[in-house]
N, C-alpha and C positions, 0 to 999 in steps of 0.2 A: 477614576480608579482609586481606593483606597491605597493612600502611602505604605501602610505595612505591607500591602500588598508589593506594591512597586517595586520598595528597598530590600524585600524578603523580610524584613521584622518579623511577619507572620510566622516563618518557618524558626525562628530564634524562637517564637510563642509557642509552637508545638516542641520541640526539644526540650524547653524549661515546663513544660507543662505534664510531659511524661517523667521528672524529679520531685513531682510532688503524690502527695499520698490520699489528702481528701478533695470530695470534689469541690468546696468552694474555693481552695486555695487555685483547683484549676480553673477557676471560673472568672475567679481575680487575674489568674496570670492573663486566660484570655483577652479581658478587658485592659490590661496595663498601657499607660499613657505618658506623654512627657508630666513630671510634677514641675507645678511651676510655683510652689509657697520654699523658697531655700533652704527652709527649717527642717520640713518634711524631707527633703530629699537628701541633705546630708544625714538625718538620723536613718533612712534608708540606706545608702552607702554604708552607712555604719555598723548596722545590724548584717548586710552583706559581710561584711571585712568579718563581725565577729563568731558569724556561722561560719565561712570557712573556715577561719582558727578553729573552731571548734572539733569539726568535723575531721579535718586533719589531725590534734590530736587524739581524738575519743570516737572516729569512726562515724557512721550516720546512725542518724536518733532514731529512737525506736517508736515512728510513727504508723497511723494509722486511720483507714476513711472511719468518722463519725457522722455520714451521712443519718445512716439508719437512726445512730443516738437521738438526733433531733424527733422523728418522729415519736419515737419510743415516750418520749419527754412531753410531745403532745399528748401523747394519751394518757400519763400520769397527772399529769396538770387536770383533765378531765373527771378523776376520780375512778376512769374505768381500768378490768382487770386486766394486768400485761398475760401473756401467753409464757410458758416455761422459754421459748425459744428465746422473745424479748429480752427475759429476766438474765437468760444466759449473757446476752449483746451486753445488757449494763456488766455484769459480772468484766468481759473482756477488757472494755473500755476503760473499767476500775483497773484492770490488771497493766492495762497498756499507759495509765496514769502514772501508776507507781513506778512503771518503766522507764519511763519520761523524767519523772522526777527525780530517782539515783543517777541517770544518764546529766541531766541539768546539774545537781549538786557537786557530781564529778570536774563538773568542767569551772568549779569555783576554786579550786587550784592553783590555776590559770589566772584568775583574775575577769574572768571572760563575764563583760555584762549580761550575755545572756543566760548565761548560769542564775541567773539570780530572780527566772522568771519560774523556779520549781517552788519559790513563796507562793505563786496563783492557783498551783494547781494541788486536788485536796484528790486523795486515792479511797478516802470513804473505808476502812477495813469494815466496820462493824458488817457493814450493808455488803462489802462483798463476801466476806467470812456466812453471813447467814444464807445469800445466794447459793454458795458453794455448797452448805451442808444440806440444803434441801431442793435443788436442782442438779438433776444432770442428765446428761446428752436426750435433753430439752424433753425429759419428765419430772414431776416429781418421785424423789427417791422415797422407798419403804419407812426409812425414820425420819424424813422429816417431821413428823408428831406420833410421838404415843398408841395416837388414836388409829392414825392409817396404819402404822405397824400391827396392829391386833386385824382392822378390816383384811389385808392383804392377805393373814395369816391364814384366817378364817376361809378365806374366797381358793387359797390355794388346797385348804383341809377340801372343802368341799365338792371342789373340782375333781382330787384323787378319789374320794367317796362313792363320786359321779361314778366314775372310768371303771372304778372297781366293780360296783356293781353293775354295769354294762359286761365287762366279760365273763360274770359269774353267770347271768344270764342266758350271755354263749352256750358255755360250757354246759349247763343243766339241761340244755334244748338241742342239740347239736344235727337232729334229726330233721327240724324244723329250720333252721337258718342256713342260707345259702351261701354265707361265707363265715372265717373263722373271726373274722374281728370288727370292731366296732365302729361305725366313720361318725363323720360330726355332717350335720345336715343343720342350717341354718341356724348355725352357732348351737346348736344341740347334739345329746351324744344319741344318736341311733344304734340299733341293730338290723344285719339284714335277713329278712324273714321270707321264706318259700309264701307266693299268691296264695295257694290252697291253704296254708297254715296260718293268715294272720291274725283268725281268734286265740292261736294258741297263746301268744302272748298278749297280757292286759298291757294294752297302749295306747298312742295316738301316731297316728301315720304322719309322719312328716314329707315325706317324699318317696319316689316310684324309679327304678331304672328305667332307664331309653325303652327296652323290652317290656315291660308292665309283669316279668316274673318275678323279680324281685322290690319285695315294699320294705323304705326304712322306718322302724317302728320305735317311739321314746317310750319304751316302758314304764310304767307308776313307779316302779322304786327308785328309776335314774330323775322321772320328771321332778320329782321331791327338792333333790338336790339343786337340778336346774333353779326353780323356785327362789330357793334359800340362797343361791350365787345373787339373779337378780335383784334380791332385796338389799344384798350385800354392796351390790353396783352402785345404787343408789346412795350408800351410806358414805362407800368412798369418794364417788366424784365430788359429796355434800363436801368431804374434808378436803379434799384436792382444794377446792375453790376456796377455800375459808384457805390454806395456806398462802396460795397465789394472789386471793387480795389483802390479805396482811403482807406480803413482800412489797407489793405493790403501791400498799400505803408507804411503807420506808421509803420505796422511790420517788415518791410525791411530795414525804417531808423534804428532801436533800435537792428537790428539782433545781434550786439556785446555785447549788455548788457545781451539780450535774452542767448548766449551762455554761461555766464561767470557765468549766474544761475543757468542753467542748470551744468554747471560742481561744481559749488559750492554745489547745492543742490545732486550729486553724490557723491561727498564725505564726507558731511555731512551722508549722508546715511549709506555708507561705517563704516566711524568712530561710530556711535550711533549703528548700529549693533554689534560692539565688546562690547559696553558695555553693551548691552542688553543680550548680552553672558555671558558676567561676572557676572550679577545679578542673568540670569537663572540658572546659575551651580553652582551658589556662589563661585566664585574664586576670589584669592585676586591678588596684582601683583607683580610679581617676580621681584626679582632682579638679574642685568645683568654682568656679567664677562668677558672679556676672556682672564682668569688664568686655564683653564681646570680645575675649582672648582665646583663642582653639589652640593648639599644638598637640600632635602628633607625632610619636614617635614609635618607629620601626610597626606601623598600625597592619594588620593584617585584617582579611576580611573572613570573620569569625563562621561562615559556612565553609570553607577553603580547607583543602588538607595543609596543614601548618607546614609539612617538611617538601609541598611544590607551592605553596603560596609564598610570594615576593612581597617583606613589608616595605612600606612608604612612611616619609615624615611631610609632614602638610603642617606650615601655618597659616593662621588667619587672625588677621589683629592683633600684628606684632607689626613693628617697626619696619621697613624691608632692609634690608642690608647690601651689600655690595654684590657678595653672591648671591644674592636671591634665595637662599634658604630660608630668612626670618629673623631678626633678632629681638627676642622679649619684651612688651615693653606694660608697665604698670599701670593702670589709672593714668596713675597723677604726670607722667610722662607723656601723654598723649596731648597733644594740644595740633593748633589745629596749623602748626608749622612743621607737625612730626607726620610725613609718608605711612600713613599704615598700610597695610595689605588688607583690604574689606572683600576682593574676588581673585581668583585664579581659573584662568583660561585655557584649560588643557586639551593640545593639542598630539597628532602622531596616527601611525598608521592604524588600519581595520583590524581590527582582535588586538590591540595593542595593549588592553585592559585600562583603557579609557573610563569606561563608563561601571565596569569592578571598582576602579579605584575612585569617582565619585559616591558609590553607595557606600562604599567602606570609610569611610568619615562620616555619613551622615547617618547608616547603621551603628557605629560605634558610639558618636553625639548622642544618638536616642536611646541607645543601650545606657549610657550614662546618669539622661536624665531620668528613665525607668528607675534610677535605684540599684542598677547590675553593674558585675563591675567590666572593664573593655577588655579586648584582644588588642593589648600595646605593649611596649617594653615600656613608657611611660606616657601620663596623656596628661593635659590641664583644657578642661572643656569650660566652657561657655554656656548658660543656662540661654534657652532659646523660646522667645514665644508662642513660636509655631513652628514647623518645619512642610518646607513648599517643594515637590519634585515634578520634574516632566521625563518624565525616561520612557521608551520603550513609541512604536508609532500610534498607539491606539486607534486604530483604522476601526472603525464601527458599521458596519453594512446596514444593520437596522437604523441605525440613527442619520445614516448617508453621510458618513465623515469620511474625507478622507486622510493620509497622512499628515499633508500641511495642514486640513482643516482640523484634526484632535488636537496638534502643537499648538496651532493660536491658541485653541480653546483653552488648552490647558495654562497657557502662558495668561494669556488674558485674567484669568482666572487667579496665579500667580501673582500677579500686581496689583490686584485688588484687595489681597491680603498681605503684601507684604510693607514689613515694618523693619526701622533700626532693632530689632530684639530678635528677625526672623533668620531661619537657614536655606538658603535656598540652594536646588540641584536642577541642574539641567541637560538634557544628552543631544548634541547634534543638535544643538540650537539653528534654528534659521533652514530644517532642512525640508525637503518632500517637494520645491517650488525651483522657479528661474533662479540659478546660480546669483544670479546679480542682484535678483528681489531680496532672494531670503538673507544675503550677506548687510542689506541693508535692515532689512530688521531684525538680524542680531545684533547689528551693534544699537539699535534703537531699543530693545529690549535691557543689551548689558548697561546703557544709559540710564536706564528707569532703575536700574539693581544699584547701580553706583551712588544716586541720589537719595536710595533710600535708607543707605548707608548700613544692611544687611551685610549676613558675609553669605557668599556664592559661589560656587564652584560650576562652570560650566563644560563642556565639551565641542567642538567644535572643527572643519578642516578648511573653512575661510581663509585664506588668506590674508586679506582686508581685517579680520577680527584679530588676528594674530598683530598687526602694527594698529590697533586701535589701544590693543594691551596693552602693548610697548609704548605707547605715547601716553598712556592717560593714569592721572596720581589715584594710586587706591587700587590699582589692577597689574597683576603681572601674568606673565605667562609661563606654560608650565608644558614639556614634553615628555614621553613615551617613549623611550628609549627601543633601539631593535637593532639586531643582528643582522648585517647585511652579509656575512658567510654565510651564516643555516636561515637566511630570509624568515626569523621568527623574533615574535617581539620578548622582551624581556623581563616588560611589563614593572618597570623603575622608573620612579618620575623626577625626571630634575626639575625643580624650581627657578624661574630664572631666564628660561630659554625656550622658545618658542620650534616648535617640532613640524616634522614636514608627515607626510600623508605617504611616502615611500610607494604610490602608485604604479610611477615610471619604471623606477629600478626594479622592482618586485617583476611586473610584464618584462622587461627587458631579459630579466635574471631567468626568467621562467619559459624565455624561447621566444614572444614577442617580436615579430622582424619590424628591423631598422625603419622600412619605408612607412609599418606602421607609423612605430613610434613618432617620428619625425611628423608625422601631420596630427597625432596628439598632442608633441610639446607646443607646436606653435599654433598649433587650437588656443591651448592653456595660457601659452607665459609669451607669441609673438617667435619671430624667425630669428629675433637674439638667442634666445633661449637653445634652439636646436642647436648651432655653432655651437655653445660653450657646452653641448653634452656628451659624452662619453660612451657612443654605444660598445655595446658588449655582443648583441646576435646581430651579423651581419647575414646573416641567409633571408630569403625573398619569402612570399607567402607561395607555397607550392599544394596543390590542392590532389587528396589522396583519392586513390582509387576507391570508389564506394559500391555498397550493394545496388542493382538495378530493380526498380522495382518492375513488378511482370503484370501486363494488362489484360484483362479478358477479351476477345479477338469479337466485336460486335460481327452480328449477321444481317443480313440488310433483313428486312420483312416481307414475306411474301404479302402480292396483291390479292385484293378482294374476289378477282377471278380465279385462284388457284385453287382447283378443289381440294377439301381435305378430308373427305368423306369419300370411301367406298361402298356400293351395293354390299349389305352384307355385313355390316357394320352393324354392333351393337351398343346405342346410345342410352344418355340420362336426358331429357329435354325439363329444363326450367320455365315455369319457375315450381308446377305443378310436380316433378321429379318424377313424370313418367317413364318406364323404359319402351324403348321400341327398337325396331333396326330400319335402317337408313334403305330405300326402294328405289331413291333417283338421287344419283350425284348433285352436287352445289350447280348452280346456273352462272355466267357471268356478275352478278350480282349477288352472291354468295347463300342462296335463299335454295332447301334440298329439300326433298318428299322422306319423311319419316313415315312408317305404318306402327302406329300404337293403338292395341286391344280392337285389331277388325278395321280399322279404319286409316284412311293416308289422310296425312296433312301435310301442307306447305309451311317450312318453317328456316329463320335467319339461322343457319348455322350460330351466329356467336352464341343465342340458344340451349346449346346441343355441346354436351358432355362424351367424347368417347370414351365407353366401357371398357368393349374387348373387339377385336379388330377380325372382321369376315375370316382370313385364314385362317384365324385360330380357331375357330368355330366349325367352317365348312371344308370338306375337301375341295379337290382344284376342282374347273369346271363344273360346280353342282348350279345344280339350275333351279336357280331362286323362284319361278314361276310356282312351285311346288307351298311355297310360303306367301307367294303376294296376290295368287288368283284362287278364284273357288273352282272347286270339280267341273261344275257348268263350262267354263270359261277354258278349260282346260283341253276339256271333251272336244268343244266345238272346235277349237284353233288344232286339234288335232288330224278330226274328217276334212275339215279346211285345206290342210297338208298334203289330202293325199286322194281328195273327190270335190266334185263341186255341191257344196250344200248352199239354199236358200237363207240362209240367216245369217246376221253379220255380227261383227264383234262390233261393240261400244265403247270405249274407254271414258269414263268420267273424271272431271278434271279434280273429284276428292273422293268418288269412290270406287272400287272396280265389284 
């Protein structure tokens, strides 16, 4: 995961990047990284400190995107013609120079070095004075020469000429034209003339109404004119062009000064963006080392609302002192009998602003080295080689990482880059694994931090790492202060004192029963531990009346011999989706005589779709014989009934 990501730096890039006004200054912000030449980064600081002055006294500069300039500037360079629109852009960009520059000269007053960069930039009057008098709102105007002034004059005489004689036309004909007035038909002036009448006027038809009764017709005395416009068209666009690339030449001689504006006015941009960061966050400007000395004071975490964010003071590579705050120490002070502080091991409960208050050092550290200035009452930072985070679980499903597997990786990762010049942060060191494992390779990790004489900041609820702190030179430990009235943390860190994880008392406080507790403490700390603790909820775990859930009441399944078909029944049979109706109930065996189209077949119910069910079809007693035997069959089993006849009935076991 990229660190700006991690620490949010990113979102510091987009805040400072909506302060700026062209796009490469956003482009730079986006790319901004620690500077590691000291020269560069204090005259960076420095140009911050003198854009804010500035802008506090004299307001923000009157900048502006020069994107477009650049290409503009290509095409000059080229020799080809800019368009009136182009010509206009240089005109602004001259206009926004000279803005720039009384805004810059103002701020010489002051004394303010930046004032002193309106020597670079050149506002060109001649070239915008000539722009102005023969461009606007992206034509050229009537006097910009002589010459287009008389074609315009001309082209507008001619066009009244037109018009006029188009309604005198009218009027003379008025028998013959289907309406009173004159329309324009592909850029030409027509009249509208009645079908039958259009020899009356000597003309050319230019077009025809939807209906075909009325034709627009350009008369010969209006076409004249037409004529004498277009030859006139010609003449002007000749002069149009002859003035646009004469401006255009001017832009081509001055393209060096044009550029030198354009890059001055990008870094102006650039620089006036940082200070306009430092006014919106209220940050002051840090001072710069590199003695591997950090101090911190009253440091807040610059995305945070200032009036509920809690600042912290953190040192690193200072001396330790008795209270474990820090106490200053120089270069030449440091030797290798003087204790410094190289890590802090911060410990204390869940939301405690544990891992806020590791980013806000190392976000503020990289704000610093960027060139910006911090959210401190006062800061002295440390120039840093690199800076190393592990924060957040980076669990990866594509990659098949899990918790503990992204921390090694990340960690792993960590100590193959890290050096005595490095920053390192770390969250929940040793966590995602066996309580006992990962306690063991946190402190084998904070071992490899300690030797490689980095400053570190970790986070942590080990136990074990808290008396690793406390016993070993170069590490102290650091807790998270929290309210055990309103059970919330408070998010202040003392230095010095190693914090507990307020697990127990937080469940205790929050209803937790006794019998619990008590086989969690002596889980954690042994049957000492419960004797010497204090419970608060003695009530038992008592289990609340809940909803029941309501089950669908199963049916046993009827057997294979259950018929489920009646005589009279109207079926689907599969897989052909014949219809037919049912002639003989299911057998033991579940296998029933359908009759479909004249004929019975034997067929497996599971087969066999009920439709619609006999009663609903036939009344009671109807005698199905009427559907399942032919007349013959009918006739005879009837004389049968009631005389003795010679012939017998047949039944067939698939046809009757």
């Amino acid at each position: 995961m990229n660190i700006n990501t991690q620490i949010e730096f990113n979102k510091i890039q987009e805040i400072w990047a909506e302060l700026a006004s062209t796009d490469h200054a956003k482009e730079k912000i986006s790319e901004a990284n620690a500077i590691l030449d000291e020269m560069d980064l204090r005259k960076e600081l420095r140009d911050t400190t003198d854009s804010r002055e500035m802008i506090e006294k004299l307001g923000n500069p009157p900048l502006q995107n020069v994107t477009e300039m650049k290409e503009i500037i290509l095409v000059a360079e080229k020799d080809d013609c800019l368009t009136p629109y182009q010509l206009e852009r240089v005109e602004n960009v001259l206009v926004g120079t000279e803005r720039l520059k009384d805004f810059l000269a103002r701020g010489k007053q002051f004394n303010n070095p930046l004032a002193f960069y309106d020597e670079n930039l050149d506002d060109i009057k001649e070239l915008r004075e000539e722009i102005v008098s023969q461009i606007r709102n992206e034509d050229v105007v009537d006097r910009a020469s002589k010459i287009l002034f008389d074609i315009r004059n001309k082209i507008r005489s001619a066009e009244n000429n037109m018009k006029t004689k188009a309604e005198q036309i009218i009027r003379n004909n008025k028998d013959v034209m289907a309406d009173s007035f004159y329309v324009l038909r592909s850029g030409r002036v027509c009249v509208p003339v009645k079908k039958e009448y259009k020899f009356k006027i000597p003309g050319s038809v230019i077009d025809k109404s939807s209906t075909g009764n009325t034709l627009f017709v350009e008369p010969v005395g209006v076409s004249k004119y037409f004529e004498e416009i277009e030859l006139l068209r010609i003449e002007e666009e000749n002069e149009v062009y002859r003035i646009l690339y004469t401006l255009s030449a001017m832009v081509a001689d001055v393209v060096p000064i044009l550029e030198e504006n354009v890059r001055m006015i990008e870094k102006l941009d650039y620089i006036f963006s940082k200070g306009k960061l430092s006014i919106d966050l209220d940050c002051v400007e840090p001072k710069i080392n590199t003695e591997r000395r950090m101090v911190l004071k009253k440091a807040r975490h610059p995305l945070m609302d200032k009036e509920i964010n809690v600042p912290l003071d953190v040192s690193l590579g200072v001396k330790c002192s008795g209270d474990g705050s820090g106490e200053e120490a120089s270069y030449e002070e440091i030797n290798e009998n003087t204790e410094v502080i190289r890590g802090i091991v911060i410990t204390g409960p869940n939301t405690g602003g544990k891992t806020v208050a590791i980013k806000t050092v190392m976000l503020n550290s990289l704000m610093a080295q960027c060139g910006l200035h911090v959210t401190c009452k006062e800061a002295d930072i440390c120039m840093n080689s690199n800076y190393l985070c592990d924060i957040g679980d980076g669990q990866n499903l594509s990659e098949n990482l899990s918790t503990f597997s992204a921390h090694i990786k990340n960690v792993l990762e960590i100590l193959k880059q890290v050096n005595k010049d490095s920053f390192v942060i770390m969250d929940e060191l040793g966590s995602g694994t066996d309580p006992a494992e990962g306690m063991g390779i946190a402190v084998a990790v904070l071992e490899e931090l300690r030797k490689s004489e980095a400053n570190f900041l970790v986070t942590t609820h080990y136990p074990e790492v808290k008396e690793y702190a406390d016993k070993t030179v170069g590490i102290v430990n650091a807790r998270m202060t929290f309210d055990r009235e309103t059970l919330k943390p408070t998010y202040k860190m003392v230095i010095g004192e190693a914090g507990e994880s307020c697990a127990f008392y937080i469940a205790d406080t929050l209803g937790m029963p006794e019998e619990m507790l008590k086989v969690a403490i002596e889980a954690a700390y042994g049957k000492g531990a419960v004797e010497n603790y204090e419970f608060r909820n003695k009530e038992k775990v008592a289990n609340k009346a809940s909803s029941k859930i309501v089950k669908i009441k199963k049916t046993k399944k009827k057997p294979n011999n259950i018929i489920s078909y009646n005589i009279g029944d109207s079926v689907m049979v599969s897989p052909d989706k014949k219809i037919g109706i049912v002639c003989a109930s299911a057998n033991e065996k579940g296998v029933l005589r359908v009759q479909i189209a004249g004929r019975k077949i034997w067929i497996n119910q599971k087969r066999v779709k009920l439709l619609v069910k006999a009663e609903e079809l036939y009344p009671e007693d109807y005698d199905f014989s009427i559907i399942f035997d032919s007349v013959e069959h009918r006739k005879l089993s009837h004389d049968m009934g009631r005389k003795y006849v010679e012939e017998a009935l047949v039944y067939d076991s698939d046809n009757s």
